[in-house]
PASEBA-1860 file (N, C-alpha, C; in nm, 3 decimals):
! residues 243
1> XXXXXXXX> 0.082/-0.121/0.000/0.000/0.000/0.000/0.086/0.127/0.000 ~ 0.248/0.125/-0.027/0.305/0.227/-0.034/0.266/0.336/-0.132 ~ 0.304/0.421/-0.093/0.255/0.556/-0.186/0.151/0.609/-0.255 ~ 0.026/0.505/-0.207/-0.089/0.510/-0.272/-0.185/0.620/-0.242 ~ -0.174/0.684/-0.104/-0.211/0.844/-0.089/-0.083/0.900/-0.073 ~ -0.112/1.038/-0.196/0.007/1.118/-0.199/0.040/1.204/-0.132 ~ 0.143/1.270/-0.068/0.158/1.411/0.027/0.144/1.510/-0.066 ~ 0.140/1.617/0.008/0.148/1.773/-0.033/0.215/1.755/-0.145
9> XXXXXXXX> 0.349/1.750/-0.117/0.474/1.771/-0.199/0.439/1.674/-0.333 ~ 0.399/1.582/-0.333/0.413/1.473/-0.444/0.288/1.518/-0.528 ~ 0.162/1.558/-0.458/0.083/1.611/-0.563/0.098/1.757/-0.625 ~ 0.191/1.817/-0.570/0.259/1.945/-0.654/0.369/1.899/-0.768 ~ 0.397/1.829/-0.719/0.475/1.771/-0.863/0.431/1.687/-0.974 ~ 0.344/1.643/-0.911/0.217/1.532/-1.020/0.165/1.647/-1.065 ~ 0.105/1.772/-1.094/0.028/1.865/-1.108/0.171/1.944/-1.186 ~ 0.235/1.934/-1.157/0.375/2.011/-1.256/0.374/1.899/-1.378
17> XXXXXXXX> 0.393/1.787/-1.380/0.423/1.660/-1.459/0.288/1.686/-1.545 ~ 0.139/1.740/-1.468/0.057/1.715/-1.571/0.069/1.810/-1.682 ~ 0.106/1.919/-1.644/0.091/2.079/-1.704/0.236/2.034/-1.829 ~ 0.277/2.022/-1.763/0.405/1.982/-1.907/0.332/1.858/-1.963 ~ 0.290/1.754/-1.945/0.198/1.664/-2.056/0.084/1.794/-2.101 ~ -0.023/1.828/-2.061/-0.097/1.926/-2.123/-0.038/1.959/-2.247 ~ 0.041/2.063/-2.218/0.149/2.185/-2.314/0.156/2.108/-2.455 ~ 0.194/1.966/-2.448/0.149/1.899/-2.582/0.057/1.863/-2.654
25> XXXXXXXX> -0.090/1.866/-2.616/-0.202/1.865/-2.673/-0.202/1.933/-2.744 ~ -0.210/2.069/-2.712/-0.196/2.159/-2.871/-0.123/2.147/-2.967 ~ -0.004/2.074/-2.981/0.111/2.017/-3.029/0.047/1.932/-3.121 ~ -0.029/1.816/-3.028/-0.062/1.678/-3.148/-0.164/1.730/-3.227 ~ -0.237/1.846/-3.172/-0.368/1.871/-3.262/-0.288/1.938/-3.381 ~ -0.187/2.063/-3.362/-0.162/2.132/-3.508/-0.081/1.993/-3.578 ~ -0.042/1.902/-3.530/0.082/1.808/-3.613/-0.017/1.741/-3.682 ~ -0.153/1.708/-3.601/-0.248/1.597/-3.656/-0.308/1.666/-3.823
33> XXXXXXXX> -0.279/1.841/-3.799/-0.320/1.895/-3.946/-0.258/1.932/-4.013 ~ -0.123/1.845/-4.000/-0.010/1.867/-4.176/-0.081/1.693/-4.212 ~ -0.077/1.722/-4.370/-0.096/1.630/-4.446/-0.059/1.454/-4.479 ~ 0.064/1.533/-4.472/0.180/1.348/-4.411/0.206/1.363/-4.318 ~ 0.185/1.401/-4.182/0.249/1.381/-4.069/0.260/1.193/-4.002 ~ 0.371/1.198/-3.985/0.361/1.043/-3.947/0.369/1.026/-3.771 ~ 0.376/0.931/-3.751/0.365/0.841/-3.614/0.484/0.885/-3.547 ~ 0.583/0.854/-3.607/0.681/0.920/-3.570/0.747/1.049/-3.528
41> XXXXXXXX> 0.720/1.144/-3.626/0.738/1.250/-3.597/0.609/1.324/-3.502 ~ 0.524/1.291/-3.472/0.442/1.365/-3.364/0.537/1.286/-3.257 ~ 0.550/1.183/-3.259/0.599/1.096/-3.092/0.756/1.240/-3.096 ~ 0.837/1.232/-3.172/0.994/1.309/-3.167/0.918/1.472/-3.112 ~ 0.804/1.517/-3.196/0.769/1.646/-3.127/0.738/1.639/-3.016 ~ 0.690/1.547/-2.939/0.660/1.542/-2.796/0.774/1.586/-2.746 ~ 0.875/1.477/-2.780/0.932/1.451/-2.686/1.011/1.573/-2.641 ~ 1.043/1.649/-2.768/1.132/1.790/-2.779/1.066/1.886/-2.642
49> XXXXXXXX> 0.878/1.879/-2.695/0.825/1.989/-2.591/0.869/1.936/-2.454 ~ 0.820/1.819/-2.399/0.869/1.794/-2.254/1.006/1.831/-2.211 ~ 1.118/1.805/-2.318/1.243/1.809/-2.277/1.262/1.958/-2.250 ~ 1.205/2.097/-2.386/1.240/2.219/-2.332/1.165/2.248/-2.185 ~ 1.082/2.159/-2.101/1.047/2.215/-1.977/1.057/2.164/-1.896 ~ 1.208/2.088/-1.897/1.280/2.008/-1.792/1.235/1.906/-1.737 ~ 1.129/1.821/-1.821/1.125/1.695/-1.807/1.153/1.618/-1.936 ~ 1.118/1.484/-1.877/1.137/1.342/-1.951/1.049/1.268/-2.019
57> XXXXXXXX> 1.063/1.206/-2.124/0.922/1.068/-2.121/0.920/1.013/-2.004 ~ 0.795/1.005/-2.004/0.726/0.915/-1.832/0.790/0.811/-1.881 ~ 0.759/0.718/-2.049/0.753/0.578/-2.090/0.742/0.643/-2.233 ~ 0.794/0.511/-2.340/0.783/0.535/-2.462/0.673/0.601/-2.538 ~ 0.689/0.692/-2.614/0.521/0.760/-2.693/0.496/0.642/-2.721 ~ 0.352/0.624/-2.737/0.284/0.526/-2.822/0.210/0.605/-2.930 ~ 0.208/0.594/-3.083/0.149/0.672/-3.179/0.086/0.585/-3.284 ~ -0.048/0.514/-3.302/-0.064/0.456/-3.345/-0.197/0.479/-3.444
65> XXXXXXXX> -0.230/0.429/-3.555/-0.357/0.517/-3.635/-0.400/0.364/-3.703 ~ -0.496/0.362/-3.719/-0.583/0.249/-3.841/-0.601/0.148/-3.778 ~ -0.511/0.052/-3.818/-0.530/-0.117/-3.772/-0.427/-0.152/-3.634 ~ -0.326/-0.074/-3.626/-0.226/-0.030/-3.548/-0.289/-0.019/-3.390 ~ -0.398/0.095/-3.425/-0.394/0.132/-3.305/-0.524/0.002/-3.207 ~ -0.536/-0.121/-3.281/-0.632/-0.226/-3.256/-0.577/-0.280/-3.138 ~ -0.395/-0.276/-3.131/-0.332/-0.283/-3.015/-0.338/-0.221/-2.898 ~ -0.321/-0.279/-2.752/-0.381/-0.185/-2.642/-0.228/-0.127/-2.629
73> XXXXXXXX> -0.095/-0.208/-2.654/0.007/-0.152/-2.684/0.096/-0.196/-2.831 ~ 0.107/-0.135/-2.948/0.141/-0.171/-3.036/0.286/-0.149/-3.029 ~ 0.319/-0.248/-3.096/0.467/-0.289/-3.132/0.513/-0.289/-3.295 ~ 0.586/-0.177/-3.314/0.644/-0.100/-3.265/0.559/0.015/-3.200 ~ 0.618/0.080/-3.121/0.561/0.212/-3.065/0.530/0.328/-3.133 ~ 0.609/0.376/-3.224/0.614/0.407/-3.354/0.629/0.396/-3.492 ~ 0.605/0.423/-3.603/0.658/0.358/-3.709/0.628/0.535/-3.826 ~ 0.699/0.456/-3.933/0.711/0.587/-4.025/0.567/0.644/-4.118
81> XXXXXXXX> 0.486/0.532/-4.065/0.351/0.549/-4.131/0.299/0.671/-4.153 ~ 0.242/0.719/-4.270/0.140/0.849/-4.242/0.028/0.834/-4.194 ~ -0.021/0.918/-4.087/-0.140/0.860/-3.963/-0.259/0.898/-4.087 ~ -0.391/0.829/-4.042/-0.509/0.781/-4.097/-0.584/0.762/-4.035 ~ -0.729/0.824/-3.987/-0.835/0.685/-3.958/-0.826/0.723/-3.794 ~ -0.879/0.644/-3.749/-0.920/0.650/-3.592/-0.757/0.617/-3.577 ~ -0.707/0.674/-3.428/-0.572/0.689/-3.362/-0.579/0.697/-3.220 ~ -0.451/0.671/-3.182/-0.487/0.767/-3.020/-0.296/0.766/-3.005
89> XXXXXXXX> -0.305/0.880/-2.916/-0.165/0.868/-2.893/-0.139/0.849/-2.699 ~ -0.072/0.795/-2.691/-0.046/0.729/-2.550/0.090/0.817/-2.489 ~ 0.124/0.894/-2.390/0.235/0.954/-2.362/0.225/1.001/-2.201 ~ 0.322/1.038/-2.215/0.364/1.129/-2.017/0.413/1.159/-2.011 ~ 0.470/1.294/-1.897/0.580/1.359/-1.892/0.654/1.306/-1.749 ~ 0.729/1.296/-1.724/0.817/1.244/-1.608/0.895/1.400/-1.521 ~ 0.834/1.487/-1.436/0.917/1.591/-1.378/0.978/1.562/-1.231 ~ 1.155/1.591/-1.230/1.164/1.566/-1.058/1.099/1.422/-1.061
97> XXXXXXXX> 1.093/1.264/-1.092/1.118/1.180/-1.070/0.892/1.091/-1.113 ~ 0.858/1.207/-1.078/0.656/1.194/-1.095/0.603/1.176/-1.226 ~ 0.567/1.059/-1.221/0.527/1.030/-1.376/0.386/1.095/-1.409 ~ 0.333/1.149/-1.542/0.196/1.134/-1.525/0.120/1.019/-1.708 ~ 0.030/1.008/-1.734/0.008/0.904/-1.830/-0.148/0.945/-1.927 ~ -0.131/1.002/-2.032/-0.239/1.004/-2.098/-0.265/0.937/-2.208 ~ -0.386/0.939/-2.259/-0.385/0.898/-2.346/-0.496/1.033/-2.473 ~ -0.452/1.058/-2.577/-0.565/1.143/-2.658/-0.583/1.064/-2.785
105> XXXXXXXX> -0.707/1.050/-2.812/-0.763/1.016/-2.897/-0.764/1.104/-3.017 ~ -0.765/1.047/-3.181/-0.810/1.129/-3.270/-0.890/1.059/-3.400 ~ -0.908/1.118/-3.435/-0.966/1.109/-3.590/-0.911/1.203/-3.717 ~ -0.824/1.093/-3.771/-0.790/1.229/-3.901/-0.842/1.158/-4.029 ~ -0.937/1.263/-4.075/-1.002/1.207/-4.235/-1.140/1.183/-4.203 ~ -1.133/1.058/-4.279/-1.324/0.980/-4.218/-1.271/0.860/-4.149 ~ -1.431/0.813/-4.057/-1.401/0.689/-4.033/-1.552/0.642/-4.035 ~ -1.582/0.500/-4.033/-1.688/0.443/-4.073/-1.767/0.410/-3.928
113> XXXXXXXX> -1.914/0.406/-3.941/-1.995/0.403/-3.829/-1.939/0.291/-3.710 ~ -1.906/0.154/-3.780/-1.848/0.102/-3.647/-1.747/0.202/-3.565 ~ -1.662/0.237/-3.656/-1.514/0.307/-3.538/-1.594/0.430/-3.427 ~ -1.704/0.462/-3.523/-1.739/0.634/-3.455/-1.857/0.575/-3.340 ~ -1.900/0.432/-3.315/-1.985/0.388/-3.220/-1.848/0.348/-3.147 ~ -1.785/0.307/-3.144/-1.697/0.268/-3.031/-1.597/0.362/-2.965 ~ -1.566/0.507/-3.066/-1.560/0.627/-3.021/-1.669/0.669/-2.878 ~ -1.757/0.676/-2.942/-1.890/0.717/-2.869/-1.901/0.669/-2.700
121> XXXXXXXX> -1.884/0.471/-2.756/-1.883/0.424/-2.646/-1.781/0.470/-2.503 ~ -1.685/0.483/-2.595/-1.559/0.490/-2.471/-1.568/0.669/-2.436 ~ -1.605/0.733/-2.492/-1.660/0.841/-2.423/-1.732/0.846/-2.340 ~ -1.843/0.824/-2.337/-1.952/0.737/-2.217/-1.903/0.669/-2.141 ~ -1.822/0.569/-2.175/-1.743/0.501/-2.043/-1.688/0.600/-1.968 ~ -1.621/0.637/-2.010/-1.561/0.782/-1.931/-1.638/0.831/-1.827 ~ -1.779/0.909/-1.894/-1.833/0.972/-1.832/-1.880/0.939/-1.706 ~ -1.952/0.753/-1.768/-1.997/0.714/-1.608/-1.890/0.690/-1.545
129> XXXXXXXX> -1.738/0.604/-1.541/-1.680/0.671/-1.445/-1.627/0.766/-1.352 ~ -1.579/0.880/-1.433/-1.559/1.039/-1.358/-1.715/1.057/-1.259 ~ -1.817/1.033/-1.324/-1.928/1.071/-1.225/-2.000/0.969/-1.078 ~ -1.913/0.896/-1.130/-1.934/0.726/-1.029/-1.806/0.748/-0.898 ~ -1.697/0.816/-0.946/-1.615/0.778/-0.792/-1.642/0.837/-0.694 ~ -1.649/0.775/-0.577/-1.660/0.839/-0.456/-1.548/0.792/-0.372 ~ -1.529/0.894/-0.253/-1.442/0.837/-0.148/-1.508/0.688/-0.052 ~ -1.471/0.592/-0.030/-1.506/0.478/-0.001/-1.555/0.414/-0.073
137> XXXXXXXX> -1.537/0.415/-0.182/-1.614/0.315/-0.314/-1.489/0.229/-0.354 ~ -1.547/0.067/-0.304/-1.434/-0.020/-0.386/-1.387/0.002/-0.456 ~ -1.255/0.008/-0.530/-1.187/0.046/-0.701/-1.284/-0.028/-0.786 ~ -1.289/-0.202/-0.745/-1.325/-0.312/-0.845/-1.513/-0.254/-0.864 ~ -1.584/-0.202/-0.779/-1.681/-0.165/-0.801/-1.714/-0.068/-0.948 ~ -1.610/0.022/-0.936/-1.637/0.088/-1.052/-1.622/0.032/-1.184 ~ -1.488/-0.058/-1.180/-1.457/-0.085/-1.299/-1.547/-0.243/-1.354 ~ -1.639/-0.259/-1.279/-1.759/-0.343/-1.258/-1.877/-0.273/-1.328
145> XXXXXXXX> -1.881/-0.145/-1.296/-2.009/-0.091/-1.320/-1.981/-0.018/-1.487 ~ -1.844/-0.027/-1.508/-1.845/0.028/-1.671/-1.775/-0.079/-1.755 ~ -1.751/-0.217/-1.703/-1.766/-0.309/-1.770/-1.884/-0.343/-1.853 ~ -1.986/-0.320/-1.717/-2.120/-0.383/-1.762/-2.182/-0.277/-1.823 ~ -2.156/-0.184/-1.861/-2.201/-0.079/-1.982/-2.102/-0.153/-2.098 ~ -1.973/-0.134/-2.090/-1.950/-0.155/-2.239/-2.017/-0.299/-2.260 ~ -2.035/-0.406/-2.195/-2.080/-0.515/-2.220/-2.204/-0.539/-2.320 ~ -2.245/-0.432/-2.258/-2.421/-0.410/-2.266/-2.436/-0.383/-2.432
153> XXXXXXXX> -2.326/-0.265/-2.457/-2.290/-0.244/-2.570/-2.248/-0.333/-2.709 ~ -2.177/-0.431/-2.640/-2.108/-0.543/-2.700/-1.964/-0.565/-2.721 ~ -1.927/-0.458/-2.638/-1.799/-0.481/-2.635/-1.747/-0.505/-2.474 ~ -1.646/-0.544/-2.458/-1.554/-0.569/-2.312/-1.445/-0.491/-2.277 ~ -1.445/-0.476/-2.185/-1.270/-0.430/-2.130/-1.172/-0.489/-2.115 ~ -1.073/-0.463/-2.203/-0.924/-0.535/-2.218/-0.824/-0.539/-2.123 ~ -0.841/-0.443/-2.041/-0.771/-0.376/-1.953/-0.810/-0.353/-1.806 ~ -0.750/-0.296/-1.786/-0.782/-0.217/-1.615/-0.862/-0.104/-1.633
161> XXXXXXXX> -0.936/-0.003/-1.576/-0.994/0.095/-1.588/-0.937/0.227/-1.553 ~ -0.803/0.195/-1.523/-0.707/0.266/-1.427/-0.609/0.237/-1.342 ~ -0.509/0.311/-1.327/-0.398/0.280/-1.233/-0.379/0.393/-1.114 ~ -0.296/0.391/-1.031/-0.218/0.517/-0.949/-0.110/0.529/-1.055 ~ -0.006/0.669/-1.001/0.068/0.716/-1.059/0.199/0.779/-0.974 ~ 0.308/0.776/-1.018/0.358/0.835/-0.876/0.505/0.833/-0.927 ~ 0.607/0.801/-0.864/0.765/0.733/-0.877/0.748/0.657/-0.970 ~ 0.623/0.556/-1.031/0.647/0.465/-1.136/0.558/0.473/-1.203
169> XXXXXXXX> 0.528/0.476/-1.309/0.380/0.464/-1.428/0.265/0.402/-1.398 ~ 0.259/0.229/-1.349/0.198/0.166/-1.260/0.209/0.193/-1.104 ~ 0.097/0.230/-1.040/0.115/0.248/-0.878/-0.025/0.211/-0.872 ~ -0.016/0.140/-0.742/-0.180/0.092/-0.704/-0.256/0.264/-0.627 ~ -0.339/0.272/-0.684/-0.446/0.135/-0.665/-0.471/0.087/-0.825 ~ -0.545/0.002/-0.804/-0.537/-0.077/-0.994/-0.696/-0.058/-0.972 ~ -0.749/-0.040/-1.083/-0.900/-0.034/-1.074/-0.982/-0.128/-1.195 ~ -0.981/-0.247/-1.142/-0.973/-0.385/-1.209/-1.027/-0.476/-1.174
177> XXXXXXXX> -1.079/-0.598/-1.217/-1.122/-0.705/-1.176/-1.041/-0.850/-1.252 ~ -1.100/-0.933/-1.145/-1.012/-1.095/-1.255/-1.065/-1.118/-1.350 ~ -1.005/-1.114/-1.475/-1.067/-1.149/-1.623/-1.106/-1.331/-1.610 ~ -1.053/-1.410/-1.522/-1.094/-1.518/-1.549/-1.120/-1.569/-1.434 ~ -1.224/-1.651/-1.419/-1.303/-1.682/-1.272/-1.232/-1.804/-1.199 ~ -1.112/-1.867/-1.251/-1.060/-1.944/-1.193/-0.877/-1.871/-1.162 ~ -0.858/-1.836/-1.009/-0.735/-1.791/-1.017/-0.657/-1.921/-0.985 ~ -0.512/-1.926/-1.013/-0.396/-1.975/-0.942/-0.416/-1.911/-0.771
185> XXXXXXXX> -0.361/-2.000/-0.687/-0.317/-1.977/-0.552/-0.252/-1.802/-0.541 ~ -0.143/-1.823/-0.635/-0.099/-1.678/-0.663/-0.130/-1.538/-0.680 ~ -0.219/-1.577/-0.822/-0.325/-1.442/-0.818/-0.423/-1.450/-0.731 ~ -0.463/-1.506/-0.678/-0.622/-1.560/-0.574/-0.574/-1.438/-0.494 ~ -0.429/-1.501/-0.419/-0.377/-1.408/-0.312/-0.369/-1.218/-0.322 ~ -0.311/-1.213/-0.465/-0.329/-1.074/-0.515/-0.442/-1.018/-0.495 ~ -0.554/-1.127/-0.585/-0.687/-1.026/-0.609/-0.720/-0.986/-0.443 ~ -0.740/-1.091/-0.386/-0.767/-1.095/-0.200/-0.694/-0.941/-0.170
193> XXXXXXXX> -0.582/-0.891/-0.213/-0.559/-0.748/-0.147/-0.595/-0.630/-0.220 ~ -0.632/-0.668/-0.382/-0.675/-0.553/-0.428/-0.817/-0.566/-0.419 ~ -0.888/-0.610/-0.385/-1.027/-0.624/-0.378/-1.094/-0.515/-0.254 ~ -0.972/-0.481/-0.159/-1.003/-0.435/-0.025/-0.951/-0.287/-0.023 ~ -0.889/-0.219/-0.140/-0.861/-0.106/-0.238/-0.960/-0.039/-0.208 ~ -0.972/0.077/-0.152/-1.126/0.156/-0.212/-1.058/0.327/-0.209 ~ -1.119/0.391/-0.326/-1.078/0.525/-0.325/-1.082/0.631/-0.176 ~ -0.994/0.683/-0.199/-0.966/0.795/-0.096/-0.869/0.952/-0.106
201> XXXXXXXX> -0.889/0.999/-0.019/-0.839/1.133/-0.036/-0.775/1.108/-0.071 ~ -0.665/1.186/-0.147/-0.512/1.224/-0.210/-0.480/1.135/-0.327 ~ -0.589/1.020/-0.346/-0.509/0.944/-0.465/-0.530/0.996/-0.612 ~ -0.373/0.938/-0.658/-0.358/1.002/-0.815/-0.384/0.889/-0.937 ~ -0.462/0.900/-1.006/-0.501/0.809/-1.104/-0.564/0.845/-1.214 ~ -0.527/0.724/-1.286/-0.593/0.724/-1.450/-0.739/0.672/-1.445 ~ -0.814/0.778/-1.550/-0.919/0.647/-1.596/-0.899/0.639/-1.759 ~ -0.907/0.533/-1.760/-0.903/0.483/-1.989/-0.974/0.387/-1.997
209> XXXXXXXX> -1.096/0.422/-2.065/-1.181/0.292/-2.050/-1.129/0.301/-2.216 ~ -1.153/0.205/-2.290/-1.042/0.172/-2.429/-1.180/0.068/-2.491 ~ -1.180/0.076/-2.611/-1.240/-0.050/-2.700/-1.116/-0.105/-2.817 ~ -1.078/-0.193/-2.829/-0.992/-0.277/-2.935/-1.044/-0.424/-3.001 ~ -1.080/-0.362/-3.168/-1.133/-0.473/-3.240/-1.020/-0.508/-3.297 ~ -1.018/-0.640/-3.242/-0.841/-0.717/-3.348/-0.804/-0.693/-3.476 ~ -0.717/-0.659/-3.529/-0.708/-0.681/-3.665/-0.758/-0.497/-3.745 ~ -0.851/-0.448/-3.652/-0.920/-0.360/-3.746/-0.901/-0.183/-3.696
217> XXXXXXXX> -0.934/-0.159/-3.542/-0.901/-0.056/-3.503/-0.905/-0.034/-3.381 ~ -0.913/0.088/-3.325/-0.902/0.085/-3.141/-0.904/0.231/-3.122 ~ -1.005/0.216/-2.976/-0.990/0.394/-2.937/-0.980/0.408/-2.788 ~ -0.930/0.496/-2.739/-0.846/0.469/-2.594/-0.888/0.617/-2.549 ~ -0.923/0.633/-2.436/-0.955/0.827/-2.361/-0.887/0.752/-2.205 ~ -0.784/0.863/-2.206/-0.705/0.855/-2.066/-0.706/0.954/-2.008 ~ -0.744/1.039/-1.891/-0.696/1.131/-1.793/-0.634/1.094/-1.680 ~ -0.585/1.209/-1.598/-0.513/1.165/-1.473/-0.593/1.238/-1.386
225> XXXXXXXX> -0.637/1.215/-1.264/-0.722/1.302/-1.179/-0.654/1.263/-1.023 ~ -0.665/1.380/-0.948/-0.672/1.361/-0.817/-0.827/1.361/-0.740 ~ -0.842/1.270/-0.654/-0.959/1.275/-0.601/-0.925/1.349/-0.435 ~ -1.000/1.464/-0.433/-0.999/1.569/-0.291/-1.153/1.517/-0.209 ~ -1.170/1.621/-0.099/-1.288/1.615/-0.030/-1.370/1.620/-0.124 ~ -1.397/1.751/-0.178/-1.479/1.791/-0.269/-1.494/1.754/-0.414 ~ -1.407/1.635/-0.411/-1.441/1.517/-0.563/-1.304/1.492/-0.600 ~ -1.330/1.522/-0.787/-1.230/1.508/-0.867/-1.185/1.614/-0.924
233> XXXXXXXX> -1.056/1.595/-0.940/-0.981/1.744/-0.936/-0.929/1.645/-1.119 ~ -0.982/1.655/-1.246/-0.864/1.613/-1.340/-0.727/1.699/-1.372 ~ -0.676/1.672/-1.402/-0.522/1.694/-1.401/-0.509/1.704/-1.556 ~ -0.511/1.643/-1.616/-0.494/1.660/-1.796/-0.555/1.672/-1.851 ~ -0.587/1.722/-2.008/-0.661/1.776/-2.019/-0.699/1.725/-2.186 ~ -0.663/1.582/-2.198/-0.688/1.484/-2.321/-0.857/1.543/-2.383 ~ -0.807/1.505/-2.502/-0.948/1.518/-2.555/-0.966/1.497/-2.663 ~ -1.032/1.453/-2.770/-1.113/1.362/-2.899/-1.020/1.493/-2.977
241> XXX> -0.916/1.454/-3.092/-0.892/1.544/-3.167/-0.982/1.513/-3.329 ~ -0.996/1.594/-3.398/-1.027/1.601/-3.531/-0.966/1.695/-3.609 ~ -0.928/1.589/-3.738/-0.822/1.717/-3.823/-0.867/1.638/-3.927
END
């Protein structure tokens, strides 16, 4: 349970880490409207902006567009492609040692009614989470309650619904459930301590509720938020680009 509520000091620097991730949004949106801009070169422009404001990559850009981005992490991370089609770009800035982790979504060109319903969806996922956390609310509760929306929908969650953030990219709390109803002894033991997780003051976390059809495409919405007395404080400031 180390570091999982943050001090003073650590959420002033998580809140510095976000503002330098921010500063690049406007970045991917004008890059997303040159003509050939590729995968690559938006990930190298990031990286330039963080570096002139004395930070780091949190973790590798991820820049991915079309069939690419069907991956929840594609391999390669970049490539020389000219972006297309539903995208999202995955990034963080690392300041003084505090990671933070977004993810922004885009659309450059057209895309066809499936991609723009599963757009839709994971927007909505969003929503009912940000408006669902409370202080004392199990983690696994939430990411329970927007499972069973995307479900409903027809799609599932690949992933976690969220992490903490802190000294490392991954920090609990994890906001997750067991994908498969039979654990090992091992994980049994895990889930048994994250199950007993429930939100509280000071913690720093992601939500990305994500849809990924194999083979075809994928759309991902990440913020970072602190949760205070008085709610949720978000921290970044991701958002659906179109160019």
């Amino acid at each position: 349970m180390k570091r999982i509520i943050k001090t003073r000091k650590e959420i002033i620097l998580l809140k510095k880490s976000a503002q330098i991730t921010n500063s690049c949004i406007p970045l991917i949106e004008k890059s997303l409207s040159e003509k050939n801009i590729t995968e690559k070169e938006i990930a190298r422009r990031i990286r330039e902006k963080i570096k002139k404001q004395n930070g780091t990559l949190a973790f590798r850009t991820i820049v991915a567009s079309g069939k690419r981005s069907s991956m929840i992490h594609s391999k390669p991370t970049v490539t020389d492609e000219v972006i297309s089609g539903l995208g999202y770009v995955d990034f963080g800035a690392c300041y003084k040692r505090y990671r933070t982790d977004i993810t922004v979504p885009f659309i450059k060109g057209k895309i066809n009614k499936k991609e723009m319903k599963a757009v839709k969806t994971v927007f909505k996922a969003y929503e009912i989470a940000i408006s669902s956390i409370k202080i004392g609310m199990p983690c696994w509760k939430l990411y329970q309650k927007v499972d069973k929306y995307m479900r409903k929908n027809g799609y599932k969650m690949m992933h976690s619904l969220g992490h903490g953030l802190g000294l490392r990219i991954h920090e609990l709390p994890f906001i997750t459930m067991p994908r498969k109803k039979k654990l090992n002894r091992k994980k049994k033991k895990i889930w048994e301590k994250l199950k007993r997780i429930k939100f509280e003051e000071n913690m720093i976390f992601t939500i990305e509720p994500a849809i990924y059809i194999e083979n075809s495409f994928g759309c991902r919405f990440e913020n970072d938020v602190l949760l205070t007395k008085k709610g949720l404080e978000i921290l970044t400031k991701s958002k659906l680009i179109r160019s």
